[in-house]
C-alpha positions in Angstrom: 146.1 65.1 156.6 144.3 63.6 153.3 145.1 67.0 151.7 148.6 67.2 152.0 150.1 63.7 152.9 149.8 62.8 148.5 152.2 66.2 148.1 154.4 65.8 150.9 154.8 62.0 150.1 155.7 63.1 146.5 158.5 65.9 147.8 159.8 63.0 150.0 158.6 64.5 153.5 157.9 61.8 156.4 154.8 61.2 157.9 156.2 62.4 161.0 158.1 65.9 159.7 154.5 66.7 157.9 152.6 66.1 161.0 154.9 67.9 162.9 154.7 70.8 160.3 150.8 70.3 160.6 151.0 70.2 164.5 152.9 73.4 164.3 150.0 75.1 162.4 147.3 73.7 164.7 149.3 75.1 167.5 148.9 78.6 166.4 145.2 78.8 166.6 144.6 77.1 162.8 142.1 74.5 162.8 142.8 70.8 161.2 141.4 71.2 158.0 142.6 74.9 157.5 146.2 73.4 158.6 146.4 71.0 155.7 145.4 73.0 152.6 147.2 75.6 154.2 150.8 73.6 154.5 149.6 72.0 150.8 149.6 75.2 149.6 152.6 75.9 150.8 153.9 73.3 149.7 152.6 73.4 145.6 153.6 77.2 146.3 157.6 76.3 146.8 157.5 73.9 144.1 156.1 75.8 141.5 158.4 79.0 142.7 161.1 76.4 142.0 162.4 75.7 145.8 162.3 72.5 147.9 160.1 73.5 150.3 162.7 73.1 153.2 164.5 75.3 151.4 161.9 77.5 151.5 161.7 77.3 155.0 165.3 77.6 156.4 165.4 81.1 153.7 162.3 82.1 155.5 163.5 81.2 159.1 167.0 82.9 158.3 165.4 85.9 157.0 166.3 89.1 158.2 162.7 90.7 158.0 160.9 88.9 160.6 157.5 90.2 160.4 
């Protein structure tokens, strides 16, 4: 959580939607640690692509190529 609560603070995420988003990671067979740089990355990775990262995720969830 120390890696990507100071980013998802920043983008204006709640503690609760990041752990969630965490918890989701965890749940797919990522450990802790692996889970927070991973959703960090994400995260810098939307930003710097120049989308709000729940943007990036409904595109991604509404996609038509699923895999």
């Amino acid at each position: 959580m120390n890696k990507v609560s100071p980013i998802a603070n920043a983008m204006g995420n709640s503690l609760e939607l990041t752990t969630a988003q965490l918890s989701v990671l965890v749940n797919n067979s990522h450990e802790a640690s692996t889970a927070g740089t991973m959703l960090r990355s994400m995260m810098l990775k939307a930003t710097k692509d120049g989308f709000n990262f729940d943007d990036a995720l409904n595109q991604i969830a509404n996609s038509s190529d699923q895999n």
